[in-house]
C-alpha positions in Angstrom: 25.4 -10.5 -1.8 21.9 -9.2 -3.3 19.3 -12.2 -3.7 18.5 -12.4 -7.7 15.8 -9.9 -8.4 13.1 -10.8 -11.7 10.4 -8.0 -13.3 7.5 -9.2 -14.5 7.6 -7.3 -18.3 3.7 -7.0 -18.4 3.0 -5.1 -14.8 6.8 -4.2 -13.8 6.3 -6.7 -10.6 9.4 -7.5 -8.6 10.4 -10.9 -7.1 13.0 -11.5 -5.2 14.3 -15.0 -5.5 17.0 -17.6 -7.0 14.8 -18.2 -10.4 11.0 -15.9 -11.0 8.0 -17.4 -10.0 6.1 -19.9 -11.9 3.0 -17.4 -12.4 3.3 -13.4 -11.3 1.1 -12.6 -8.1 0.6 -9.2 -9.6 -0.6 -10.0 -12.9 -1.1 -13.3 -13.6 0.9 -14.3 -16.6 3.4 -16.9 -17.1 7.3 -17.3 -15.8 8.5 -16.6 -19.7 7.2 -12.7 -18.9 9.9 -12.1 -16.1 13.4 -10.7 -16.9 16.4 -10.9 -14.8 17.8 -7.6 -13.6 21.3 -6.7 -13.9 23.2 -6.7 -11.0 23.9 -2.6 -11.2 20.0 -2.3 -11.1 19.2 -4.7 -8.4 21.9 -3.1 -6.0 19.8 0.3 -6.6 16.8 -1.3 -6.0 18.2 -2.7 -2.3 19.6 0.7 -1.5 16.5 2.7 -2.1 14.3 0.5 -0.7 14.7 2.2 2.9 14.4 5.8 1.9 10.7 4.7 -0.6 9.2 3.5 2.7 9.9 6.4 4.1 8.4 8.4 1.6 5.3 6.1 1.4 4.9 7.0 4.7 4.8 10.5 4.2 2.1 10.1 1.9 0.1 8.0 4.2 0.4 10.7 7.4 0.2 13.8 5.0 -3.2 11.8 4.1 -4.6 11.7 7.2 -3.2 15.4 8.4 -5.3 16.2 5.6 -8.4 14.0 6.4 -8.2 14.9 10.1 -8.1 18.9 8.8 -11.6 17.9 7.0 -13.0 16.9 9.7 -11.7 20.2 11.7 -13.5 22.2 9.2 -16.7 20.2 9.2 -16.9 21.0 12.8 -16.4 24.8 12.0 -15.3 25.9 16.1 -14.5 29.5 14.8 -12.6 31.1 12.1 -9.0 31.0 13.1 -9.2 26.9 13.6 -11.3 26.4 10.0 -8.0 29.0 8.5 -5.4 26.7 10.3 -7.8 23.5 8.7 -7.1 24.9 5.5 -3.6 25.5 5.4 -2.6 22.4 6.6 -4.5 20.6 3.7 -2.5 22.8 1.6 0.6 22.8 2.7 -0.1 18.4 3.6 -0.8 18.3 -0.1 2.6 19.6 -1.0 4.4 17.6 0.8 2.1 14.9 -0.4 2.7 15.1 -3.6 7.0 16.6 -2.9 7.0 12.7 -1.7 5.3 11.1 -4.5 7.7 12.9 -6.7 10.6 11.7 -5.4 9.2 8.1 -5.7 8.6 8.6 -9.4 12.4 9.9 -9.7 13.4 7.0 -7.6 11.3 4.6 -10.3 12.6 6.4 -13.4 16.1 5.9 -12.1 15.3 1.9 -11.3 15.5 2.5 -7.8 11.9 1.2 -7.1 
């Protein structure tokens, strides 16, 4: 069975545990602030959690594609690299921001 999952109310922390902590690590405010999550919720929490690493990790290579691409351009070797610099930020910041979209679905739907 799920461990016993608690949201801070003030900063929407999670804590996994048998009882919320004494203070929130996230925010700072007292036990009182944290709500138990319903058992529905914490199971969608615990099945999601897999598929929001993966997209955090999307975000963080799409990041550096696109810092890398920068860097490509800076150097300016001839016009067909700088054009294949370019589209890669584009098309790095779509999937960027495809992945950061699903997260925000994910969150909306408690599945954070």
């Amino acid at each position: 069975m799920a461990k016993k999952l608690f949201k801070c109310s003030v900063c929407n922390f999670i804590w996994e545990g048998d009882n919320p902590p004494e203070i929130c690590p996230k925010c700072g405010q007292k036990h009182d602030v944290f709500k138990e999550l319903p058992l529905e919720t914490v199971e969608k929490v615990y099945g999601s959690e897999k598929t929001n690493d993966i997209h955090a990790e999307i975000i963080s290579l799409t990041s550096k594609m696109i810092a890398l691409s920068k860097r490509g351009i800076e150097l300016d070797l001839d016009p067909a690299c700088v054009k294949g610099f370019k589209q890669t930020i584009e098309e790095a910041y779509i999937i960027k921001q495809r992945a950061k979209a699903e997260i925000e679905n994910h969150i909306a739907k408690e599945k954070w």
